[in-house]
N, C-alpha and C positions, 0 to 999 in steps of 0.2 A: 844358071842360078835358079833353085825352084822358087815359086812364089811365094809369099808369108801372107796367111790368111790373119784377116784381123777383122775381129766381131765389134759391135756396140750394142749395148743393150740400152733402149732407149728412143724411140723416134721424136723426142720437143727436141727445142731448137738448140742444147748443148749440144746432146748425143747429135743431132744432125750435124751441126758446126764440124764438130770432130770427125765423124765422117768424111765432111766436104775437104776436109784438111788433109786426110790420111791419105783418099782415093787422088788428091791431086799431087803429092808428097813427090811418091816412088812410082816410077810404071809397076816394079814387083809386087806392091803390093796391091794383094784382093781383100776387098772391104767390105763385108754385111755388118746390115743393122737389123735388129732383132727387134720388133715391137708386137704387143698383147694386143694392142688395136687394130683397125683397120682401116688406118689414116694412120697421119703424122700432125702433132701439135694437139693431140685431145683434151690435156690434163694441162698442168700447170701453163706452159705456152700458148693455150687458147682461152685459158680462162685469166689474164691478167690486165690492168690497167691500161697497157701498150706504152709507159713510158718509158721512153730510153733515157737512163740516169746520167748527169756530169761527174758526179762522183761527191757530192759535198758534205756527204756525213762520216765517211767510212775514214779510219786511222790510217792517218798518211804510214808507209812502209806495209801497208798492208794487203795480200793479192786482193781483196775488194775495189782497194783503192786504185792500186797498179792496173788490174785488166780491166777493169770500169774506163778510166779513162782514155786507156790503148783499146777500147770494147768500142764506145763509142765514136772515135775514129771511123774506124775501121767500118764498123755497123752503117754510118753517113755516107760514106763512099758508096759502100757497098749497095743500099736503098739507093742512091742516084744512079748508079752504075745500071740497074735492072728495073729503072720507071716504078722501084715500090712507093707509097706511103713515104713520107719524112717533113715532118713539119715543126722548123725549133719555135713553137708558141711561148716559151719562157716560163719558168715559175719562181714565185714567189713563194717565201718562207716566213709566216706574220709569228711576231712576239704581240700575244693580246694584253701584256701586263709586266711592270717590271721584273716580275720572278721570271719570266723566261729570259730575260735579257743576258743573262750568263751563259744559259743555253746557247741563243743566238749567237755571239759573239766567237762559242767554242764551234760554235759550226761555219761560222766562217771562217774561223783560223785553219778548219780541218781542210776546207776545199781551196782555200791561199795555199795551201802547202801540196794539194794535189796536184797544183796547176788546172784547175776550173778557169777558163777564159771568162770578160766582162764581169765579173762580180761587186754587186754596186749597191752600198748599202740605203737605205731609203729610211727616207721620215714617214710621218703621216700620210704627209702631201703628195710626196712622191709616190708611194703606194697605191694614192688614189687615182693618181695620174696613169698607171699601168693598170690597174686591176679597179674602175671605181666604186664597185659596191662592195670592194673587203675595207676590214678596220680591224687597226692596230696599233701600238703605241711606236713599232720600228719592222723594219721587213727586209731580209736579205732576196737580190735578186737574180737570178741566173738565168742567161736572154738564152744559152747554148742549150738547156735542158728544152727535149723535143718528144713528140709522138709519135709512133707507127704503128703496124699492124705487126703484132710478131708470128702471128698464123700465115699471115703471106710470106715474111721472109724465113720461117722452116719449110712453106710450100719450096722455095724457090732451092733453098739449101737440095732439101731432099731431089730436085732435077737437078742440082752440080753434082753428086755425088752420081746418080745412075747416069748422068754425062761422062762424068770420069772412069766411070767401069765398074762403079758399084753395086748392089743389091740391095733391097729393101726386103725383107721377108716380116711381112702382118699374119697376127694372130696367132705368133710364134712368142706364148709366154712361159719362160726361162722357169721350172722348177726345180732342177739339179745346175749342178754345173763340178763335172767331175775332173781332178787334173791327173793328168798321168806324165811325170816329168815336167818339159819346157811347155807343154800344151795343154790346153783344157780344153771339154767340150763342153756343151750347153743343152743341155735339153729338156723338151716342151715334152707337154701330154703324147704329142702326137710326131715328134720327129727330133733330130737330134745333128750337130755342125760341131766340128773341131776347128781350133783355131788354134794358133801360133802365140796371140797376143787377144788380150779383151779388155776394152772399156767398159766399166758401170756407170750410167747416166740415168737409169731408172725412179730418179725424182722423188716421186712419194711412197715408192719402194726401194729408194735406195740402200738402205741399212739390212732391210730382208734379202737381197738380190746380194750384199756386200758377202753377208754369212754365209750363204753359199758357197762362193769362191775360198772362205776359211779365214773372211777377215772380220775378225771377233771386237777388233775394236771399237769404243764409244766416237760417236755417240749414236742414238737411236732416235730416230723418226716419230714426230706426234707433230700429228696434223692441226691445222686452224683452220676453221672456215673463215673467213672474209667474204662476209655479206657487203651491198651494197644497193644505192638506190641511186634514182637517173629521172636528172631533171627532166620533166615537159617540155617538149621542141617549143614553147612558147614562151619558157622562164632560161633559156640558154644564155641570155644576152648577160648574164648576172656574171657570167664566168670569161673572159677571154681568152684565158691561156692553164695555167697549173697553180692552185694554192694549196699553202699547206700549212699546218701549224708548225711549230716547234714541237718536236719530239720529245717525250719521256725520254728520258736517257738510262733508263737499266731496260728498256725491249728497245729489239730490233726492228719492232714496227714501225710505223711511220705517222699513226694516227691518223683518223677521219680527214679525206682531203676531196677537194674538187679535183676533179684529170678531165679537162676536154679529150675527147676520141679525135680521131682523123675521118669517122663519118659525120663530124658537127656536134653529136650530142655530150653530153655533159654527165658524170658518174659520181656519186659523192659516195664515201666508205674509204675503205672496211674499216670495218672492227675486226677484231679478232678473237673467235668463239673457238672450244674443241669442239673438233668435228667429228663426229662416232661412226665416222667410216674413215677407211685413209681415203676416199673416194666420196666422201658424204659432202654433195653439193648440195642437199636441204636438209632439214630439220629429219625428214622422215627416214633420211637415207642410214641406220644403222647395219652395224657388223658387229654382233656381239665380240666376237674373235680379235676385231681390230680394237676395241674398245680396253678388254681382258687386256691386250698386249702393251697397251699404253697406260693402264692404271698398275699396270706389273713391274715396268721401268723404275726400279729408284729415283732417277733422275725427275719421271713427272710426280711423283709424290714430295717429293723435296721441293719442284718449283709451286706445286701446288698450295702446300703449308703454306709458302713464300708468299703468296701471290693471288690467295685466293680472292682478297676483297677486288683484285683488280679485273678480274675474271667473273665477279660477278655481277661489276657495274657494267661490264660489255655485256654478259648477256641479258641483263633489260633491256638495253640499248637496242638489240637486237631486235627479242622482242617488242617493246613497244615502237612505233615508229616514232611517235612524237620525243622523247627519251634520245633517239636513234640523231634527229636532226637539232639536238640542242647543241652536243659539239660543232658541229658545223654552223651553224649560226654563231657561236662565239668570235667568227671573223669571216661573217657573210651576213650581216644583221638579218637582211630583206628576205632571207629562205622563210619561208612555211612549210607546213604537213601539204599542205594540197598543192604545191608544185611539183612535189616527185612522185615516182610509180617504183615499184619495185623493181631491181636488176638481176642478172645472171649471179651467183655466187662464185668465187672460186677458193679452193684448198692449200694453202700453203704449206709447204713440207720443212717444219721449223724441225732440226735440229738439237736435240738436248743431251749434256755431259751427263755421267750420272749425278754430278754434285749440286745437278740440278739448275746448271746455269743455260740460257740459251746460245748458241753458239752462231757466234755474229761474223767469220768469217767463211769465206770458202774452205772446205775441207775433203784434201784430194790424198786418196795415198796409195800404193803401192805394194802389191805382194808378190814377188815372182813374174810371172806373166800378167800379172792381173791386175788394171789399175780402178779403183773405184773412188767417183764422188756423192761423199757421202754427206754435203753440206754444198747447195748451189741455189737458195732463192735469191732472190732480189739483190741486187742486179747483175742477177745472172744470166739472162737473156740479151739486156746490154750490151753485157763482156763475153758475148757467145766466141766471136770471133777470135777473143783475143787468149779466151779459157783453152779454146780447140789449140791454139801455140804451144801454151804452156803444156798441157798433155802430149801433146806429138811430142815435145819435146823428152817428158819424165820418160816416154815408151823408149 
C-alpha cells in the first residue's frame, strides 16, 4: 500500500497538535508541516496569556465548549507526562456591580452545563479570602482553570511529530496551492510538495491560505492587537492566581484581566485594538495592503458602524496608560500607573461574518482534499489536543 502524504500549513500549536496526531495515527501515513517561519509557535501561540481555559463561558453543545473541556484534559496529562509547565492557580470571575449579576449567574449556568469541576460561587468575603486585594459585590470561582507555557508545549508537539516520522519544513510560505484531482500541491516562492490530503491551520492567514485551496467561504480574518501591561516583580503579590471581570456579552473578548504566568510575573490586558498589520505587534508595524483588505470586508464595515464607540474607548485605553489601568482597578482597587511597565503585544485572528457579526465558535470546514480552519482563537490552544481528534477525524 503507497503512502498518503499529508501537509499542514501551520507550525502554532493547532497545526502542531494535528500533526502529532496524524504522524502517530497510521505508520502509512507521511506528515509535513509547512511553516513561513523559522521556528514553530511565532505568532499567535507565542504571543498569548498561557492560559489553559475550563470552559466557562462558551454555549454548552458547542465545539468551543466540547474540545475546551476534552482540550484540557488532555493538555494536563499531557504537561505532566513531559515535565512541561502546569500550574491549576484558579480564577476568579468578579461582578463589580449589580448589573453584571445576570451576566455572572449566565456564566455559571454555562460552565454547570459544561461539566467545569469545583465551581463555587463567592461572596464578598469569600472572594477576599482567595484573591485579597480584588473587590466585588459576587465572584464566580474555578480552582481547575491553570497556566503553562504554550511555546514549550508546540516545542514539544513539533519532537512527537519528527519522532513519529514527520517533517517540519520552515520558511516554506504557501502562495499557490493548486489541486489536480484527489490531490493538491502547495507552493512557496521557492519550492513546491504534493499531497494526498491538507490541513489549514495558518492562524492569522487563515482566510487568505483558505482561498487558495478554492474555499470562498466567510468568514474573513481582521486582526486585533491586544496590548498589555506587567506588574513590577515588586507589586506581584496583589495577584495570586487569574482574575477576571464579567464579560460584555456581544464580544468574544474577555476584557482587561490579571493572568499570572508560570515564570511568577503578573500581565494585566488586553484590550482590543485593530491592528494595521495581520502581524502588527505595535502601533508602528503597518501593511497598507492588510489594512485595504480589512476596511474592504463588508463584514468590518458593518461591525464597525456597530461598534465603533466601543472601539474607540479601547483605543484611549491603549494609548493613555492611565485610561488603560482604570479598568483593571475597578476590581483591583490598589493598582496604580507606577507599578506596571509595559508588555509584549499579541494579535488576535478574530474572525468576522459578513453581516458583521464576530464569530464566537471554532469554524472548521472541508473541501475535497482540503480541510481548513478558518476560526480557532481562544481557546484554541487549550483544545489543541482535542481539535487535532476532531480533524483527524473529518479527514
Amino acid at each position: 500500500m503507497a503512502d498518503v502524504q499529508v501537509g499542514v500549513v501551520g507550525a502554532g500549536i493547532v497545526g502542531l497538535a494535528i500533526a502529532r496526531r496524524l504522524a502517530r495515527t497510521r505508520p502509512d501515513l507521511r506528515v509535513t508541516v509547512l511553516e513561513k517561519e523559522d521556528r514553530v509557535a511565532v505568532h499567535q501561540t507565542g504571543r498569548n496569556s498561557g492560559v489553559a481555559h475550563a470552559g466557562l463561558y462558551y454555549a454548552p453543545g458547542s465545539l468551543k465548549a466540547t474540545l475546551c473541556r476534552r482540550g484540557i484534559v488532555k493538555l494536563r496529562e499531557y504537561c505532566h507526562d513531559r515535565n512541561l509547565p502546569y500550574v491549576e492557580c484558579g480564577k476568579i470571575v468578579v461582578a463589580r456591580s449589580a448589573a453584571e449579576l445576570a451576566a455572572l449567574d449566565e456564566i455559571e449556568r454555562r460552565a454547570t452545563a459544561n461539566g467545569v469541576p469545583g465551581l463555587r460561587r463567592l461572596t464578598p468575603g469569600g472572594l477576599r479570602e482567595i484573591e485579597p486585594h480584588a473587590a466585588g459585590i459576587a465572584a464566580l470561582h474555578s480552582p481547575t482553570t491553570a497556566i503553562t507555557d504554550f511555546g514549550a508545549v508546540a516545542r514539544a508537539f513539533a519532537d512527537d511529530v519528527v519522532a513519529a516520522g514527520g517533517e517540519l519544513r520552515f520558511g516554506f510560505e504557501v502562495e499557490r496551492l493548486n489541486r489536480t484531482g484527489d490531490r493538491v500541491t502547495a507552493v512557496s516562492p521557492h519550492d513546491r510538495v504534493t499531497f494526498d490530503r491538507l490541513v489549514i491551520c495558518a492562524g492569522l492567514h487563515s482566510d487568505r491560505v483558505a482561498r487558495l485551496a478554492g474555499d470562498t467561504a466567510a468568514p474573513a480574518i481582521v486582526p486585533f492587537r491586544g496590548e498589555y501591561l506587567r506588574l513590577l516583580p515588586s507589586r506581584t503579590d496583589l495577584v495570586r492566581g487569574l482574575i477576571y471581570p464579567v464579560p460584555d456579552p456581544r464580544y468574544p473578548f474577555l476584557g482587561v484581566h490579571f493572568t499570572r504566568r508560570v515564570d511568577g510575573g503578573v500581565d494585566i490586558g488586553p484590550n482590543a485594538v485593530l491592528a494595521l498589520a495581520r502581524e502588527g505587534y505595535r502601533w508602528r508595524d503597518v501593511r497598507p495592503a492588510d489594512v485595504w483588505e480589512t476596511v474592504r470586508w463588508p463584514g468590518f464595515r458593518r461591525l464597525a458602524r456597530e461598534h465603533w464607540r466601543t472601539g474607540a474607548r479601547e483605543l484611549y485605553g491603549s494609548a493613555v496608560r492611565r485610561a488603560f489601568i482604570k479598568e483593571a482597578r475597578s476590581f483591583v482597587p490598589e493598582l496604580a500607573p507606577s507599578d506596571v511597565v509595559r508588555a509584549p503585544a499579541g494579535v488576535r485572528a478574530q474572525a468576522v461574518d459578513p453581516d458583521g457579526s464576530l464569530v464566537d465558535d471554532f469554524r472548521i470546514t472541508r473541501i475535497g482534499p482540503i480541510v481548513s480552519l478558518r476560526n480557532a482563537p481562544s481557546p484554541a490552544a487549550t483544545s489543541s489536543l482535542a481539535i487535532a481528534e476532531h480533524v483527524t477525524a473529518t479527514l
